[in-house]
C-alpha positions as CSV (number, residue, x, y, z in Angstrom):
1,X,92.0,47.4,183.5
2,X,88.7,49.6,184.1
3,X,89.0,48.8,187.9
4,X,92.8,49.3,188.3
5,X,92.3,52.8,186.8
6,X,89.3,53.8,188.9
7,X,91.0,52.5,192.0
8,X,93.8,55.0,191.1
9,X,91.1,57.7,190.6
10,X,89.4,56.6,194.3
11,X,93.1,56.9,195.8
12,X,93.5,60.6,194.9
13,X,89.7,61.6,195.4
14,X,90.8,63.2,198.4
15,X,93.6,65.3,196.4
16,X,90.9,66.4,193.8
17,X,90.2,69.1,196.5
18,X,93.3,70.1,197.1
19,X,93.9,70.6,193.3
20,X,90.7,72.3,192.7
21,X,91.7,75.1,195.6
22,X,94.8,75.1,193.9
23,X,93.1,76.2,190.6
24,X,91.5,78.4,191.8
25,X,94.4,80.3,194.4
26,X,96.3,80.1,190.8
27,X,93.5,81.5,188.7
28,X,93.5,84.6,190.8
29,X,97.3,84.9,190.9
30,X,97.0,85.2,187.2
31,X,94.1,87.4,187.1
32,X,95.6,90.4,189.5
33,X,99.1,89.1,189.6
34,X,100.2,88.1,186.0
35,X,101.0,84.9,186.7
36,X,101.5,82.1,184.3
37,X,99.6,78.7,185.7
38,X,99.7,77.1,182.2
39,X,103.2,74.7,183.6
40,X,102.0,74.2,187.2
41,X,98.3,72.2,187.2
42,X,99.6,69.9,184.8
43,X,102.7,69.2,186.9
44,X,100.9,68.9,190.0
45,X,98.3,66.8,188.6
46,X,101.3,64.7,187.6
47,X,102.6,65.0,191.1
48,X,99.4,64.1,192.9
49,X,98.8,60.7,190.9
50,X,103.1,59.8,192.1
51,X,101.5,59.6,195.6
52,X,99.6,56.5,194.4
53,X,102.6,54.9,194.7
54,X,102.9,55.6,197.8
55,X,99.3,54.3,198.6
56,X,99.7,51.3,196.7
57,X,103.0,50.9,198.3
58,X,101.6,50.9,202.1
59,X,98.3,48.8,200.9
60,X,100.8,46.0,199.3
61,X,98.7,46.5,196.1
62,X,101.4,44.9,194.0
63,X,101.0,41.9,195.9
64,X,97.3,42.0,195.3
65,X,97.4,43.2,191.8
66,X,100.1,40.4,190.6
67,X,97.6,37.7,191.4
68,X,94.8,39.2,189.5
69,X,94.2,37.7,186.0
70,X,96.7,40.2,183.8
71,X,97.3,41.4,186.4
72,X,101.1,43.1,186.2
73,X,100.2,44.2,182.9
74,X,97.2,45.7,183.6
75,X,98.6,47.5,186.8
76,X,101.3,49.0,184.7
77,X,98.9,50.3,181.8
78,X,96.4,51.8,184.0
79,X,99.0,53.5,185.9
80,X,99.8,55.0,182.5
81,X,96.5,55.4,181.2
82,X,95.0,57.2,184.4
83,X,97.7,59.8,184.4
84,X,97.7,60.7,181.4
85,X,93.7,61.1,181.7
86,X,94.0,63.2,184.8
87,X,97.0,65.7,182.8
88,X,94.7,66.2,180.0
89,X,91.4,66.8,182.3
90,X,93.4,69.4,183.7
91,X,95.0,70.3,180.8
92,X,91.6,71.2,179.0
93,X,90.7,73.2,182.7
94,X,93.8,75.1,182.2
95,X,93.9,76.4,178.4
96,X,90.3,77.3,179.2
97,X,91.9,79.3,182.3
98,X,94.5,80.8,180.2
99,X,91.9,82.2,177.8
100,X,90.0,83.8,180.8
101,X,93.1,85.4,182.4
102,X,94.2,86.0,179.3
103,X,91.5,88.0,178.2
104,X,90.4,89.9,181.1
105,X,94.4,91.5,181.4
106,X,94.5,92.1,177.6
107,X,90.6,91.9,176.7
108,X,92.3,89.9,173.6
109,X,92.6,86.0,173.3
110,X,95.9,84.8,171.9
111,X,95.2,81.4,170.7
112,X,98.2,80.4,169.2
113,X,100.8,81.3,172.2
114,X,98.5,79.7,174.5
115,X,98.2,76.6,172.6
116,X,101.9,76.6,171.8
117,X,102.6,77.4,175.8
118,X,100.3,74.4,176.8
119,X,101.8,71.8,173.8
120,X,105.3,73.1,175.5
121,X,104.1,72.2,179.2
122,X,102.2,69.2,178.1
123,X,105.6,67.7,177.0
124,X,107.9,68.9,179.7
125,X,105.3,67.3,182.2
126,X,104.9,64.0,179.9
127,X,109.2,64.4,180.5
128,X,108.7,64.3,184.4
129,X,105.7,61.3,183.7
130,X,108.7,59.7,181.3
131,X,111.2,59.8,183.5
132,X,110.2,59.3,186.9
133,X,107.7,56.1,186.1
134,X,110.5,53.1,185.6
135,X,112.7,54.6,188.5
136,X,109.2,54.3,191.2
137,X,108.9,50.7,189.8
138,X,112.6,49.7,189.6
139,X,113.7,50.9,193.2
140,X,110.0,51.5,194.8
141,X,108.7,55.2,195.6
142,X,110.8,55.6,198.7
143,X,114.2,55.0,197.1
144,X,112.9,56.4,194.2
145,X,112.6,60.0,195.4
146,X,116.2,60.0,197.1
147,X,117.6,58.6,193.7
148,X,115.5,61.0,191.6
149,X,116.3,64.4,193.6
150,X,120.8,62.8,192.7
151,X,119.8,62.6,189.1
152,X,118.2,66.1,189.1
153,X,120.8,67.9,191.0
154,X,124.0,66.1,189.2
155,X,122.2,67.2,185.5
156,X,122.3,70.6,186.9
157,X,125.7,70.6,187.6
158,X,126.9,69.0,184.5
159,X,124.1,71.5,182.6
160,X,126.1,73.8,184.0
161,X,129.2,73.1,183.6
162,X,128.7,72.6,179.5
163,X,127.0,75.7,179.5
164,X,130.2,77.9,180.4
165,X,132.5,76.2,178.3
166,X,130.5,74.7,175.3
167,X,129.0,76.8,172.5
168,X,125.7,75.7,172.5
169,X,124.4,78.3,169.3
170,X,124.3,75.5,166.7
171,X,121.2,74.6,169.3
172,X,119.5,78.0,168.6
173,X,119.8,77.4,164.5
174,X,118.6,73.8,164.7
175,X,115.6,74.9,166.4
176,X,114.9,77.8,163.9
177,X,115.7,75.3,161.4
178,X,112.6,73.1,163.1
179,X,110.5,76.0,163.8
180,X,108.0,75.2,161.2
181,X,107.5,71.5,162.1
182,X,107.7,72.0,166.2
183,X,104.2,71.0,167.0
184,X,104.7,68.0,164.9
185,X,107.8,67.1,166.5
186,X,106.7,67.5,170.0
187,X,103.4,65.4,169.8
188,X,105.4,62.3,168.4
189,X,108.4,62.9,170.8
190,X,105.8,62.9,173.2
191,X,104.5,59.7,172.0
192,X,107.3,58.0,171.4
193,X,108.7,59.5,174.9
194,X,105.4,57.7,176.6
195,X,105.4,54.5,175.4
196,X,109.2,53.7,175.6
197,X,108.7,54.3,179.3
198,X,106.1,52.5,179.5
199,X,107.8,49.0,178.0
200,X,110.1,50.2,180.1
201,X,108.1,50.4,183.6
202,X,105.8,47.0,182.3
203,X,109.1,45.0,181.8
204,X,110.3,45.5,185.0
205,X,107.0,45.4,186.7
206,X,106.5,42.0,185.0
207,X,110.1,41.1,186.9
208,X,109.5,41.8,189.7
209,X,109.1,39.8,192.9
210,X,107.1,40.4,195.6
């Protein structure tokens, strides 16, 4: 599984530029411009290891891969397992980042809003990683994007549509309710979130026939 992760991390060495000038435009967005980068690295480091599929896609690694002892598994777990290394290398970058801006507009450090900030972006982007992941291996990454961007916009409209004519305040005394126990809640959401999708993406990759 070693060498299907660092094939991965080969694939986007190329992008590891592009998201280190991106760190750095964002740094000093938040340093003179009070901008908040704690939700976008993450996300984009998310978005940067998606193109893989695209890579593996045009290489026909699946073909490869499938024939490879373990093979399907394997491809699956390091798929999993490299993206979730590259979101918390960056991750790490960014609370460290969040501390500098932090402290050079405030000359304070607020440890717990940053680390509640970044627990709160770590599980929206594990979300995106969630959701996204079985759709690229059930339809492929082209097909995938189209249906993805239908999803998206027809939860916005229905979002919407409960929001005008559904109470939704029972929602704000739950989470007061839970406020006490929300880091808790997110890290094994997050877990749980993970590995569901997961079995999800390995059984169909296991499936599938190229």
């Amino acid at each position: 599984m070693i060498g299907f992760i660092k094939k991965d991390f080969k694939m986007i060495k190329s992008n590891f530029k592009l998201l280190g000038l991106l760190i750095v435009i964002y740094t000093l967005m938040g340093l003179f411009g009070n901008w908040d980068i704690s939700f976008i690295m993450p996300f984009m480091s998310v978005m940067i290891m998606i193109s893989t599929f695209s890579y593996d896609s045009y290489n026909k690694w699946d073909a490869y891969s499938i024939s490879l002892p373990n093979g399907r598994k394997n491809s699956v777990k390091a798929k999993y397992v490299a993206t979730l290394l590259i979101i918390f290398i960056v991750t790490i970058i960014t609370v460290i980042l969040s501390f500098i801006i932090s402290y050079y507009n405030t000359k304070t450090i607020n440890f717990d809003k940053t680390l509640i900030s970044m627990l709160g972006t770590i599980f929206g982007t594990l979300l995106v990683l969630t959701f996204m992941y079985p759709i690229i291996y059930k339809f492929g990454i082209e097909k995938a994007r189209i249906l993805i961007f239908v999803i998206v916009f027809g939860i916005a409209i229905v979002g919407g549509v409960i929001l005008n004519y559904i109470d939704l305040s029972f929602i704000g005394k739950a989470l007061s309710f839970l406020e006490d126990y929300v880091v808790i809640l997110l890290i094994l959401t997050s877990i749980i979130m993970v590995y569901i999708s997961y079995k999800i993406s390995q059984r169909i990759f296991m499936k599938k026939e190229f």
